[in-house]
Backbone as CSV, one residue per row, in Angstrom:
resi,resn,N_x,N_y,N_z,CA_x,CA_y,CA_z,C_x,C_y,C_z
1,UNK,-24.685,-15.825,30.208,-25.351,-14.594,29.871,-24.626,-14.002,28.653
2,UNK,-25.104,-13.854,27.554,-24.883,-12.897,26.472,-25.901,-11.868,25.992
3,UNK,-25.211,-11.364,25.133,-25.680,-10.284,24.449,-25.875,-10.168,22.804
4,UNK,-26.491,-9.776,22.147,-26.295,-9.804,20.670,-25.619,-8.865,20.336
5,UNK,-25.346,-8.281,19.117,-25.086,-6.952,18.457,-25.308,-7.039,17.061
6,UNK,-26.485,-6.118,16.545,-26.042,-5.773,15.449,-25.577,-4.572,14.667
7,UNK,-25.094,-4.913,13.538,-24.595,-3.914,12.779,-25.093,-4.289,10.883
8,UNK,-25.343,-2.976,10.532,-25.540,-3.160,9.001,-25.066,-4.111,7.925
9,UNK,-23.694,-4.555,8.743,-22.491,-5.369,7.956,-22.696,-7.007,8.376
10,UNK,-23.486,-6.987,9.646,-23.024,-8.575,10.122,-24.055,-8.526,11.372
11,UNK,-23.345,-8.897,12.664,-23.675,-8.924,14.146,-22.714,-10.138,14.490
12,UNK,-23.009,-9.594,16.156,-21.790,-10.549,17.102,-22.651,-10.870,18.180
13,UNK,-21.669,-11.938,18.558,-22.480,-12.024,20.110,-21.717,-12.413,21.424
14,UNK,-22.181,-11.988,22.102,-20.847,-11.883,22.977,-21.069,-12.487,24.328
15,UNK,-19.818,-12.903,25.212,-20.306,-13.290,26.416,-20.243,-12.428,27.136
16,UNK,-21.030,-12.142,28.344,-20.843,-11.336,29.504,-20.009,-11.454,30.115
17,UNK,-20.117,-12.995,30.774,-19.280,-13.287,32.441,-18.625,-14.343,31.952
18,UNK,-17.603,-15.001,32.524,-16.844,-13.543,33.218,-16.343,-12.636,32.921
19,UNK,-16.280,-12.537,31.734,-15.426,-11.422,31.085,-15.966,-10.822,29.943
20,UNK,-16.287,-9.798,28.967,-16.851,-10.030,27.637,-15.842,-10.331,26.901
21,UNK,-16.477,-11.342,26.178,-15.528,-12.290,24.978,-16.362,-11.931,23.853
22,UNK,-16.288,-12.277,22.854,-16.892,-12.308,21.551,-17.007,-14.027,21.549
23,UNK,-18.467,-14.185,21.116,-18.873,-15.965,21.100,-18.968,-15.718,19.380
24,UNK,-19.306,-14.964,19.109,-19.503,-15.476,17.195,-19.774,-14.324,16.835
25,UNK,-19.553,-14.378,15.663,-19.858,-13.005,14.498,-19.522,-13.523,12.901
26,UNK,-20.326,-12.180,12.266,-20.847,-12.704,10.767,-20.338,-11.434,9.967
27,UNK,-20.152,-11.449,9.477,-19.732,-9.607,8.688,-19.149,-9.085,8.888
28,UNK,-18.399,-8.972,10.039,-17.904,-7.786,10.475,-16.278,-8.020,10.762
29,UNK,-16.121,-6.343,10.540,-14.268,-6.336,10.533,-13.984,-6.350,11.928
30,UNK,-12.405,-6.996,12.076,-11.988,-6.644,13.109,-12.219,-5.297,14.236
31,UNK,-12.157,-4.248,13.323,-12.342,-3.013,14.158,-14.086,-3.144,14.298
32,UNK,-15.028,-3.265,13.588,-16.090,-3.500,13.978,-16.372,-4.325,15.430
33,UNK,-15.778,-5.184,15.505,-15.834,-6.094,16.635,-15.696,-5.307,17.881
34,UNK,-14.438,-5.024,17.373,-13.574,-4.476,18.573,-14.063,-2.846,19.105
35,UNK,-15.078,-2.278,18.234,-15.701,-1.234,18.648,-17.140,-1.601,19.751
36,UNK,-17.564,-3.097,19.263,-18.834,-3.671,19.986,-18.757,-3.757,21.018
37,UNK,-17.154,-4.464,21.273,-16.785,-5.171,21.754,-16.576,-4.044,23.438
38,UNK,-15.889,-2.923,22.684,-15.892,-2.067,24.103,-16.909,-1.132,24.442
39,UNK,-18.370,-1.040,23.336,-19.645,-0.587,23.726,-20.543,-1.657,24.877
40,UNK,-20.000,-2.897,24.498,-20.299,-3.740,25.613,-20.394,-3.259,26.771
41,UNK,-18.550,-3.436,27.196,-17.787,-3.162,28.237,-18.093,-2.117,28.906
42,UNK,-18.047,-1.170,28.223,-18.768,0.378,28.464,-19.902,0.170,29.633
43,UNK,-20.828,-0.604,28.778,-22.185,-0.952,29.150,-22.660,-1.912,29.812
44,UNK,-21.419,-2.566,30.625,-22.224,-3.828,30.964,-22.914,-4.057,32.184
45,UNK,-22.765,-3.258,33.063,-23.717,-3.231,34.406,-25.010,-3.156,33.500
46,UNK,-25.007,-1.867,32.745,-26.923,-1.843,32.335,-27.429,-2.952,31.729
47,UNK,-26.460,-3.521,30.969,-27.296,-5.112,30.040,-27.270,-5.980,30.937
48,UNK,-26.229,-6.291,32.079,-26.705,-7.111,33.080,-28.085,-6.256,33.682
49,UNK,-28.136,-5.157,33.867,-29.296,-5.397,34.901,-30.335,-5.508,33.659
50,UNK,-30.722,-4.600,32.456,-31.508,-5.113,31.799,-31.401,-6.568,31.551
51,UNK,-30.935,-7.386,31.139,-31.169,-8.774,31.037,-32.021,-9.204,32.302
52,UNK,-31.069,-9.218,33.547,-31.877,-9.482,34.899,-33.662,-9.072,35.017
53,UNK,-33.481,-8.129,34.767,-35.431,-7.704,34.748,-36.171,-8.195,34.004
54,UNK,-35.415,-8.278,32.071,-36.372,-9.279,31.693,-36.893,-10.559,32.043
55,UNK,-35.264,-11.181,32.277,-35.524,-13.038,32.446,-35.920,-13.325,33.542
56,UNK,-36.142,-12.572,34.779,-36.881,-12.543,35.868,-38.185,-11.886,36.023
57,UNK,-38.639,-11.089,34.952,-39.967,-10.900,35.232,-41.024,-11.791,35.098
């Protein structure tokens, strides 16, 4: 399960489970990442359950 991200500069993409990792990115600075990176984290029950509703509907 991942996630995308973008940003004006690039985008990343990240893994969910088990942990969020960063799988790849294009543009972007370290601190860019690392800001995604804990909007993820922040967020990750809701993108798991959003993901879940899409790929199961």
């Amino acid at each position: 399960m991942h996630v995308h991200v973008s940003h004006p500069d690039g985008e990343a993409k990240f893994w969910l489970t088990p942990d969020v990792e960063l799988a790849t990115q294009t543009g972007l600075s370290p601190h860019v990442v690392n800001e995604a990176k804990q909007l993820v984290a922040d967020h990750l029950q809701e993108i798991i359950d959003a993901w879940n509703k899409h790929f199961t509907s």
